[in-house]
C-alpha positions as a Markdown table, in Angstrom:
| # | Residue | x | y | z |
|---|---|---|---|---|
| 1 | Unk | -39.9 | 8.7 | -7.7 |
| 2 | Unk | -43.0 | 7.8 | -5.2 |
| 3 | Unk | -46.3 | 7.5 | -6.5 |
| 4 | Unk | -47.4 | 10.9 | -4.5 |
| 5 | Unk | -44.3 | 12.7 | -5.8 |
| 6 | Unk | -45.0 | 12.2 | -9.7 |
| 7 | Unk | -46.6 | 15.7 | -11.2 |
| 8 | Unk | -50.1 | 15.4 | -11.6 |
| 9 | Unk | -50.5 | 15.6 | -15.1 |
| 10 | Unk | -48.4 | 12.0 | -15.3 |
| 11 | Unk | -50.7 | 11.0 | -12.6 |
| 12 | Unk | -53.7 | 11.7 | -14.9 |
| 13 | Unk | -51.8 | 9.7 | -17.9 |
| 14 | Unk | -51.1 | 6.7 | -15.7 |
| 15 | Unk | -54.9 | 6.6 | -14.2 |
| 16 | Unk | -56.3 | 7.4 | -18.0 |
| 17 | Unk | -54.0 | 4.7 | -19.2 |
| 18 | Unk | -55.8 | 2.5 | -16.6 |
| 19 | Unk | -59.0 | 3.3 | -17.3 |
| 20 | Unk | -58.4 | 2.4 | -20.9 |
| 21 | Unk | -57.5 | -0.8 | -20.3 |
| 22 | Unk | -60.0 | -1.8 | -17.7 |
| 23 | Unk | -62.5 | -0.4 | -20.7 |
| 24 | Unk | -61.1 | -3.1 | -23.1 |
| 25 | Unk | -61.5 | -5.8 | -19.8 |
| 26 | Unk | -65.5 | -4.6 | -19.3 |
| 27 | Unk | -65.8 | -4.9 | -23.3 |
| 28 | Unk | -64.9 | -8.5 | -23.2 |
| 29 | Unk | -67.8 | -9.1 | -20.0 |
| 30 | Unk | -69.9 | -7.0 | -22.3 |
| 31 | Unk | -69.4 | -9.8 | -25.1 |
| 32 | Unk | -69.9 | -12.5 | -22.2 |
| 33 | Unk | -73.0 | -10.5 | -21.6 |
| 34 | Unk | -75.0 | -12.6 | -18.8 |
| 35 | Unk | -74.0 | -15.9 | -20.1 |
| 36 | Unk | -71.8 | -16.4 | -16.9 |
| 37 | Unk | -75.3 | -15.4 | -14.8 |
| 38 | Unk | -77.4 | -17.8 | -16.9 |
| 39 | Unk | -75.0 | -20.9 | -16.9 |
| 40 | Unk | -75.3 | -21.0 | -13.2 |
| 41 | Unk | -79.4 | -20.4 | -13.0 |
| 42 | Unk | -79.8 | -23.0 | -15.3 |
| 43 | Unk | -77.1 | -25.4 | -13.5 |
| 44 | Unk | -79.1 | -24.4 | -9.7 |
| 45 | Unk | -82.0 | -25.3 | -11.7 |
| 46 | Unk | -80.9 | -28.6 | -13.2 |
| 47 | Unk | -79.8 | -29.1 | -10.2 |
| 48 | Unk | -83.1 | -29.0 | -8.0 |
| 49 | Unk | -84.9 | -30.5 | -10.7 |
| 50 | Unk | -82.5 | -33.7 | -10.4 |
| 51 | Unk | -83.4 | -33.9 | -6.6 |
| 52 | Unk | -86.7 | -33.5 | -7.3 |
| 53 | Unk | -86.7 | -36.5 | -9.8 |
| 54 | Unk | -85.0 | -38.0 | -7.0 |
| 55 | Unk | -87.1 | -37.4 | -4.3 |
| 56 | Unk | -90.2 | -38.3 | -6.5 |
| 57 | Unk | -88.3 | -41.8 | -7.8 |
| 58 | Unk | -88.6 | -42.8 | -4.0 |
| 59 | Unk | -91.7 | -42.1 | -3.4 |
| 60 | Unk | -93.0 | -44.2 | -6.2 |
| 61 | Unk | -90.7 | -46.9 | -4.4 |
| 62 | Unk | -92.3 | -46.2 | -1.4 |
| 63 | Unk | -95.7 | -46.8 | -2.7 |
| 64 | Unk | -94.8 | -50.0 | -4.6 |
| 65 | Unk | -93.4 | -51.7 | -1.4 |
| 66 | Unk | -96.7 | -50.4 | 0.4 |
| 67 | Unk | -98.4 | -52.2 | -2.5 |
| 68 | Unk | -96.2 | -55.1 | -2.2 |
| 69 | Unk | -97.5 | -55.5 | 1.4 |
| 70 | Unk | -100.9 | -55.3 | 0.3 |
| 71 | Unk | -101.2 | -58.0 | -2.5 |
| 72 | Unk | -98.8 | -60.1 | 0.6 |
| 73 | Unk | -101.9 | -59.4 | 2.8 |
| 74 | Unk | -104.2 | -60.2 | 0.5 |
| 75 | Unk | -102.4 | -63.1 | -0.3 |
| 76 | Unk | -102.0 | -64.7 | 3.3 |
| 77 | Unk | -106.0 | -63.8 | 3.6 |
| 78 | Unk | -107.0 | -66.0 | 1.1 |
| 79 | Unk | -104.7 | -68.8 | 2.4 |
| 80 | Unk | -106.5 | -68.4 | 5.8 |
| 81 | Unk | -110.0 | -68.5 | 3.9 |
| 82 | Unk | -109.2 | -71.5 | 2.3 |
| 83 | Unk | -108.1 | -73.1 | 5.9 |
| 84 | Unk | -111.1 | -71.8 | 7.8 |
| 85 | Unk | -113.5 | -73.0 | 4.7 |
| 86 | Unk | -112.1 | -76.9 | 5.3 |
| 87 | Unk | -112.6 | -76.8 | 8.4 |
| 88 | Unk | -116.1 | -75.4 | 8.6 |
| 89 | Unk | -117.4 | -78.8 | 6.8 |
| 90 | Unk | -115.7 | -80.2 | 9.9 |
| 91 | Unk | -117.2 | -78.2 | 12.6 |
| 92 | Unk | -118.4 | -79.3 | 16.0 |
| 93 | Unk | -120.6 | -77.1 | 17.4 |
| 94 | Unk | -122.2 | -73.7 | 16.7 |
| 95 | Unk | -119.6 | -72.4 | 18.6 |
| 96 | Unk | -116.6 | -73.2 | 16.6 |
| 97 | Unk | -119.2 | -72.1 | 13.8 |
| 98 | Unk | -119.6 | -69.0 | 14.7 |
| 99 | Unk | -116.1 | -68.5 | 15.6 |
| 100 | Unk | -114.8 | -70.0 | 12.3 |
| 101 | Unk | -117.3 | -67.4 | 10.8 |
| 102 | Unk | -116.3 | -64.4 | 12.2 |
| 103 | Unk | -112.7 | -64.9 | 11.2 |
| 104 | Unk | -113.6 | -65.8 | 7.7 |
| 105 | Unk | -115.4 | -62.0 | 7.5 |
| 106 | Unk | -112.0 | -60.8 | 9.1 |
| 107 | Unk | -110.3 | -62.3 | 6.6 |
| 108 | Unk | -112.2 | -60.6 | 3.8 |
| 109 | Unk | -112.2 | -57.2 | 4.9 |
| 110 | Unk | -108.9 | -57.4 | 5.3 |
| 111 | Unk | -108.9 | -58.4 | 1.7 |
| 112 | Unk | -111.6 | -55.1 | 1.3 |
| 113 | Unk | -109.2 | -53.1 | 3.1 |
| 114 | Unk | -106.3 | -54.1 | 1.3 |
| 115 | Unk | -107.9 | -53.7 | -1.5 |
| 116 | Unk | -109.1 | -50.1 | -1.4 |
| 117 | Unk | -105.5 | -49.0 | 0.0 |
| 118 | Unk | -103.5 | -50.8 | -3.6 |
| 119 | Unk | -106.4 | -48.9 | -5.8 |
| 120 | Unk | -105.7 | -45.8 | -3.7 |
| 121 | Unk | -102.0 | -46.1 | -4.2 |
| 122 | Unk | -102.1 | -47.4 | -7.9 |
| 123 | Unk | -103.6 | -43.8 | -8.3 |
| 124 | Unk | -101.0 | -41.9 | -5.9 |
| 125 | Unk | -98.4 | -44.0 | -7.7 |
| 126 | Unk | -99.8 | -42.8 | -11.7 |
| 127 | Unk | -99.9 | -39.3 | -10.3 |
| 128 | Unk | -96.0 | -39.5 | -9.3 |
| 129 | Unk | -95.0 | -41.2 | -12.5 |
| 130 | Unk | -97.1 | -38.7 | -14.2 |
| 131 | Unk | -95.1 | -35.8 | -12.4 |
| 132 | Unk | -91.6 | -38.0 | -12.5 |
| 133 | Unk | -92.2 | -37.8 | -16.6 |
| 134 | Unk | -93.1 | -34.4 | -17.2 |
| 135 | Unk | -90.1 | -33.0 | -14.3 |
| 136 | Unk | -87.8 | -35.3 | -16.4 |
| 137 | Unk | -89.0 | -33.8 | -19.9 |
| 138 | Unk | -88.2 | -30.5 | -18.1 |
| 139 | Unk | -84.5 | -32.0 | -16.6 |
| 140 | Unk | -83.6 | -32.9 | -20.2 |
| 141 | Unk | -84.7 | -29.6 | -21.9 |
| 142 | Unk | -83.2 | -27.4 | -19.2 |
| 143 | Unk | -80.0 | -29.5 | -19.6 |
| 144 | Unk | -80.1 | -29.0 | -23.2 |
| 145 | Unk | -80.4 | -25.7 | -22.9 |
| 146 | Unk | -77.3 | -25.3 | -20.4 |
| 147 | Unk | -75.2 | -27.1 | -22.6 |
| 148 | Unk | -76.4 | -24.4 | -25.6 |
| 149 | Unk | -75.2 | -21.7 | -23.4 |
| 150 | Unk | -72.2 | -23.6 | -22.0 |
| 151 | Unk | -70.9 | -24.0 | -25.3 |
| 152 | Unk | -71.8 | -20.2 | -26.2 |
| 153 | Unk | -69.9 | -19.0 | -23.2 |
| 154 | Unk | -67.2 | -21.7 | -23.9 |
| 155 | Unk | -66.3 | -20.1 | -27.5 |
| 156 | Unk | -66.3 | -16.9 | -26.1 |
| 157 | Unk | -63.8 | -17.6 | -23.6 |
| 158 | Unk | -61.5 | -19.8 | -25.9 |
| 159 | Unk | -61.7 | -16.4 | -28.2 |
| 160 | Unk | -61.2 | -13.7 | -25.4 |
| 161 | Unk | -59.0 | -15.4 | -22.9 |
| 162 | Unk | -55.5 | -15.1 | -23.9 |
| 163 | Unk | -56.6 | -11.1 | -24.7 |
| 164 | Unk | -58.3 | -10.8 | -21.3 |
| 165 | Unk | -55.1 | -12.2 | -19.3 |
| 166 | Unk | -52.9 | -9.8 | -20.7 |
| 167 | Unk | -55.3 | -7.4 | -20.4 |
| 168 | Unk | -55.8 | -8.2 | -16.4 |
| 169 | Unk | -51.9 | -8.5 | -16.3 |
| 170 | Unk | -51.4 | -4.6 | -17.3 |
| 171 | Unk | -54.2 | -3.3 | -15.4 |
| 172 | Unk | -52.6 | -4.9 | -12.5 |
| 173 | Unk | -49.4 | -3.4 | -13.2 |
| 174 | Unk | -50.7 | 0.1 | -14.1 |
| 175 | Unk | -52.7 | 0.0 | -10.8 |
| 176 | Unk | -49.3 | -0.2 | -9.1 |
| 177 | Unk | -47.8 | 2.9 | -10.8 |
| 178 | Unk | -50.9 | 4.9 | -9.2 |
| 179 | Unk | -50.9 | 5.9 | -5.3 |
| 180 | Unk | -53.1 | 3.9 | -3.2 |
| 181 | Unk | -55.7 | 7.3 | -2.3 |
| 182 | Unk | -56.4 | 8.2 | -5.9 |
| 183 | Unk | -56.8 | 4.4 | -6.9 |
| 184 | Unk | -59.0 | 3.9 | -3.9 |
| 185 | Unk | -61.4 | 7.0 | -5.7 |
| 186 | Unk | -61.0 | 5.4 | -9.1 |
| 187 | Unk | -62.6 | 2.3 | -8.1 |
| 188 | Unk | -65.1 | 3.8 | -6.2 |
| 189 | Unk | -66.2 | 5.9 | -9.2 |
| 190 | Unk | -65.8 | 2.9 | -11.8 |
| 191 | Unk | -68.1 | 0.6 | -8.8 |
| 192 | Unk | -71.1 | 3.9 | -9.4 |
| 193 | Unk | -71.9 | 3.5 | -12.8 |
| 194 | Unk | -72.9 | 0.6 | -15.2 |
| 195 | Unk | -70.8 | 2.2 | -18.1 |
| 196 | Unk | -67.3 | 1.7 | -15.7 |
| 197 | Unk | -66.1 | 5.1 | -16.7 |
| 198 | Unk | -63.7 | 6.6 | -13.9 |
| 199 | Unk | -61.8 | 8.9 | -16.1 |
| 200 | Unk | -63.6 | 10.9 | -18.9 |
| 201 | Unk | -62.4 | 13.9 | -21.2 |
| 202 | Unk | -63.7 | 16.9 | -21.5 |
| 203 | Unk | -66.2 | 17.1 | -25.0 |
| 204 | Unk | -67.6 | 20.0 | -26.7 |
| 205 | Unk | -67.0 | 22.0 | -23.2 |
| 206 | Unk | -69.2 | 18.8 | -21.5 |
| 207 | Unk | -68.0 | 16.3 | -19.0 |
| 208 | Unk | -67.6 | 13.2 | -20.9 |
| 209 | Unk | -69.8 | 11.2 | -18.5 |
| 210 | Unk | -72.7 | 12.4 | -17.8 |
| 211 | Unk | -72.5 | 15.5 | -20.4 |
| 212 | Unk | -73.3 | 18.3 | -18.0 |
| 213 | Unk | -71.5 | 21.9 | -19.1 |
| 214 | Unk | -68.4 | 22.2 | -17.9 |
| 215 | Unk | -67.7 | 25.9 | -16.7 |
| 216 | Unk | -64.6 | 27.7 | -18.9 |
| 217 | Unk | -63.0 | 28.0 | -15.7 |
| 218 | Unk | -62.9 | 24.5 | -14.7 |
| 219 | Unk | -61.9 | 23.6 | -17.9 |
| 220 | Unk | -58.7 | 26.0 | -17.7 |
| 221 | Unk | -58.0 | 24.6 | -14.1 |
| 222 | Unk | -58.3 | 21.2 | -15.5 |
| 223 | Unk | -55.6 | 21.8 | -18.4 |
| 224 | Unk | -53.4 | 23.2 | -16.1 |
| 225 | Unk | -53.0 | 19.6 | -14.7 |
| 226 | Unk | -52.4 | 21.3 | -11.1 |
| 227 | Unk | -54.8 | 18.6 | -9.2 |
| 228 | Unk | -56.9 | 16.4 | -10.0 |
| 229 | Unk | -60.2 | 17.5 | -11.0 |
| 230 | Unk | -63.6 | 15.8 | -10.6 |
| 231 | Unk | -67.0 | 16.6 | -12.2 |
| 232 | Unk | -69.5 | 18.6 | -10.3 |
| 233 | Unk | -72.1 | 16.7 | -11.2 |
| 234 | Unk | -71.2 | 13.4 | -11.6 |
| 235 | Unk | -68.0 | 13.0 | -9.7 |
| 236 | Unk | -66.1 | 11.5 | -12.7 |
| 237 | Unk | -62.5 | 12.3 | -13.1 |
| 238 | Unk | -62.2 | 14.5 | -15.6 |
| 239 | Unk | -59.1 | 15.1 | -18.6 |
| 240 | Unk | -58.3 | 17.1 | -20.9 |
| 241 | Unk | -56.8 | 16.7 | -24.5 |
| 242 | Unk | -53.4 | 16.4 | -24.1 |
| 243 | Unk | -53.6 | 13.6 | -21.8 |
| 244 | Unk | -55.3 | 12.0 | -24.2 |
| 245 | Unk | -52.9 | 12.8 | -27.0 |
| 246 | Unk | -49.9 | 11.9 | -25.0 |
| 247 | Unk | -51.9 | 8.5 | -24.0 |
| 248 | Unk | -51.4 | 7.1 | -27.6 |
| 249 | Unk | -52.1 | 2.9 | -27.7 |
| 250 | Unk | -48.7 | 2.3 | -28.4 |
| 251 | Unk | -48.1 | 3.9 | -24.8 |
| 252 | Unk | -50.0 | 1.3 | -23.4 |
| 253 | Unk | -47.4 | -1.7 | -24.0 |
| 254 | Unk | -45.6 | -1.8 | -20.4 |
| 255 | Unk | -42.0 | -0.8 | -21.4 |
């Protein structure tokens, strides 16, 4: 028998039997809480903190080579002030004098220069190990935290997979015993509200979702199992006792 053909009080079974099941899936993401949500922040995280580390690691490179250059300037000045000091106790003429004198200041404010620019860069470079040590401190506890919550979600999972497979196996075959239109309209519903509930019985003359009176009329109209019924107020499918009776757990194993 088609999907569309089946009476629609077996209809309401086969959706309520669905809806049962998908309840014992959300259950298990209950238990899962955010833990999925939070494993991935705190991997994103990790993650740009890493590059940062990165990115600040070659800078301090950076301003070591610059330093390097520095002390090499500094280096080949002196050289050049020791050459020019010989040969000023050989000199000539004022001339070569003055000429030997001028690069001798050149050559020490180079040194000046070079100078200023390695104290200016010793500082840049104890700010960025500074900030390289405390963004580490903060790569090691975020990772330890991650690994907390990876291990959290972990033991959940070895726990609840097996049941959840199973579980995700029979709701896909349930969902095939139900016609596409009224499926479509169950997932919507289920999509609307943070509790999942797509099918809900009637209680104490109240829809079982959002507790709002059901009239004595609908509720006869609903028992009738002539269509399918939604709440007024909520849009919920709604059921009435005997499909809940008749939807005992052992009804649930696939035969």
């Amino acid at each position: 028998m088609a999907q569309n053909d089946l009476p629609i009080g077996d209809r309401l079974k086969q959706l309520y039997k669905l809806q049962i099941i998908d309840s014992q899936i959300d259950e298990i993401e209950i238990l899962k809480g955010e833990l999925p949500m939070e494993v991935n922040d705190l991997e994103d995280e990790v993650a740009g903190l890493q590059t940062r580390t990165g990115k600040l690691d070659q800078q301090i490179k950076d301003i070591e080579a610059e330093i390097s250059k520095h002390k090499a300037n500094i280096k080949e000045s002196e050289t050049l002030i020791e050459k020019y000091d010989k040969q000023m106790t050989n000199v000539k003429n004022n001339r070569e004098y003055e000429a030997l004198s001028k690069e001798l200041e050149m050559q020490k404010l180079e040194i000046q220069l070079s100078e200023k620019k390695m104290k200016e860069m010793e500082g840049q470079k104890e700010a960025k190990v500074e900030t390289l040590k405390a963004t580490q401190e903060r790569v090691n506890g975020k990772q330890a935290d991650l690994k907390i919550k990876k291990d959290e979600l972990q033991g959940i999972i070895a726990k609840t997979e097996k049941e959840e497979a199973d579980l995700n196996k029979k709701s896909d075959t349930a969902k095939k015993k139900i016609d596409d239109r009224l499926l479509k309209a169950y997932n919507k519903i289920r999509e609307s509200y943070r509790n999942k509930l797509a099918v809900v019985p009637i209680t104490r003359s109240s829809c079982g979702g959002c507790f709002n009176f059901i009239p004595p009329q609908m509720a006869l109209e609903i028992g009738l199992h002539k269509k399918v019924v939604a709440c007024e107020h909520c849009g919920r499918i709604l059921i009435d006792d005997s499909i809940i009776q008749d939807v005992a757990p052992q009804n649930l194993v696939e035969s």
